[in-house]
Structure formats: structure tokens, C-alpha cells
C-alpha positions, 0 to 999 in steps of 0.5 A, a space after each residue: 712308513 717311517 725311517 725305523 720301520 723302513 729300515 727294519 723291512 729291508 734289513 728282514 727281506 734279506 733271505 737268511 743264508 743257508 748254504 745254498 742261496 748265496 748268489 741270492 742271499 748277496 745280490 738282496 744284501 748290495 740291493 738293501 745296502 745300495 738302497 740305504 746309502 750304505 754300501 760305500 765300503 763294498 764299492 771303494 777299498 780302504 784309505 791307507 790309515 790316518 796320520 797327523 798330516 791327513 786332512 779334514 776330507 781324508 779324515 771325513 772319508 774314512 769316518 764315512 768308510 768305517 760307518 759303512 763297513 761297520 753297518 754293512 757288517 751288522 746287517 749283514 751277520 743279522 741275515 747269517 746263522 750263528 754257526 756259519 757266523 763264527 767263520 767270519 772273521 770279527 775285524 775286517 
């Protein structure tokens, strides 16, 4: 299986949240994260912003914590309806 199709089948065994399978529907999206490396942003809090004086690992560290939370979040909102999407906020 390639990586797109991999990708794909993890990201569609996340069960669509319904209201009444949170704990379910949370425990499949930190394993599917988990799984593609992608799960940085659930495990570590945000780096204060960056400054002038930060350094090239600091900078590194926050590209790595702002991919992983954009990608999270896109993963996520595939796997919630619509209309409970509209309750999430749209920046994080």
C-alpha cells in the first residue's frame, strides 16, 4: 500500500463523530495521529512566539508544532459533521 492510500485508510477508519462516541471517536484520531507522526501539537503546548533572538532549533520547533496542529486539525474536521464543526473555533 502506498503512502497516499495509507494515509487515506487511516484517516477514513476515524468513526465520524456523532454525539454519542467521543471517547471512541478521540482514542481512533490520537491513534491515527500517533501512527503518522503527526500527533506533536496533542503531546507538547506551544512555544511562546518567535523573536529575532530565537534560534534556528526554536524556529524548527515551532514549524514542526505548527505542522502538526494544522494537519491534526484537518484530519480532524474530516471525521466531524458540519454542523457540529461550526462550534470549533477556526484558529487554534
Amino acid at each position: 500500500m502506498n503512502s497516499v492510500s495509507s494515509i487515506s485508510a487511516n484517516v477514513n477508519n476515524i468513526p465520524v463523530l456523532d454525539g454519542t462516541n467521543f471517547k471512541k471517536w478521540k482514542e481512533h484520531v490520537i491513534i491515527v495521529l500517533g501512527c503518522m507522526d503527526l500527533d506533536y501539537a496533542l503531546r507538547e503546548d506551544r512555544l511562546p512566539d518567535l523573536t529575532s533572538a530565537s534560534t534556528a532549533e526554536q524556529r524548527s520547533t515551532m514549524e514542526k508544532w505548527e505542522r502538526s496542529n494544522r494537519m491534526s486539525l484537518m484530519i480532524m474536521k474530516h471525521s466531524i459533521p458540519e454542523a457540529i464543526r461550526g462550534a470549533i473555533l477556526k484558529e487554534t
